[in-house]
C-alpha positions as CSV (number, residue, x, y, z in Angstrom):
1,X,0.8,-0.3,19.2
2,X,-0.1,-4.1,18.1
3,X,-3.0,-2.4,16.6
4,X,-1.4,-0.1,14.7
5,X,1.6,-1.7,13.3
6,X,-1.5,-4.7,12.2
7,X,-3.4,-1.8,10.6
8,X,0.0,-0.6,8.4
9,X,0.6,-4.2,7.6
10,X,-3.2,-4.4,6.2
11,X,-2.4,-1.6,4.0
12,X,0.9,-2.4,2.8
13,X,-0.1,-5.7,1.3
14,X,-1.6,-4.2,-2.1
15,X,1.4,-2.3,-2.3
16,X,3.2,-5.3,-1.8
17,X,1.8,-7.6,-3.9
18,X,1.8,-4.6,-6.7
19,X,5.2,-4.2,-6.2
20,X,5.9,-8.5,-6.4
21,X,3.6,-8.4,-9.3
22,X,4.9,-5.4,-11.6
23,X,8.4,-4.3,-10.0
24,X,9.1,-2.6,-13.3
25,X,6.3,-0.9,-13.8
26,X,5.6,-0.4,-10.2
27,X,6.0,3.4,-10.6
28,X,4.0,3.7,-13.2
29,X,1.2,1.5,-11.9
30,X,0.8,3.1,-8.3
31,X,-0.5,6.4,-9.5
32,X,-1.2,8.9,-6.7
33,X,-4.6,8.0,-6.1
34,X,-3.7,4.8,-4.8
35,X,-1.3,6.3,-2.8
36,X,-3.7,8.1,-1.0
37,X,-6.1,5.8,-1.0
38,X,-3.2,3.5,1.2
39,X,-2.9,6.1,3.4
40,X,-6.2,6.7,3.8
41,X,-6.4,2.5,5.1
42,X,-3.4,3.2,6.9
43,X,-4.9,6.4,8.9
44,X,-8.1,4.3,9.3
């Protein structure tokens, strides 16, 4: 559980910091590549 709630914290930070760095443009910046590519991190 620790492990895994570590791992989705990992992966989230880009998205976070994307989203700190750009909220306006957030959407347009996160295209679906990235997406997957967090999942991907997140699924391990």
């Amino acid at each position: 559980m620790n492990f895994r709630t570590s791992s989705i914290s990992t992966a989230l930070h880009p998205l976070r910091y994307l989203l700190q760095a750009k909220p306006r443009q957030a959407s347009g910046t996160l295209s679906p590549q990235d997406l997957r590519r967090i999942v991907a991190e997140m699924v391990g």
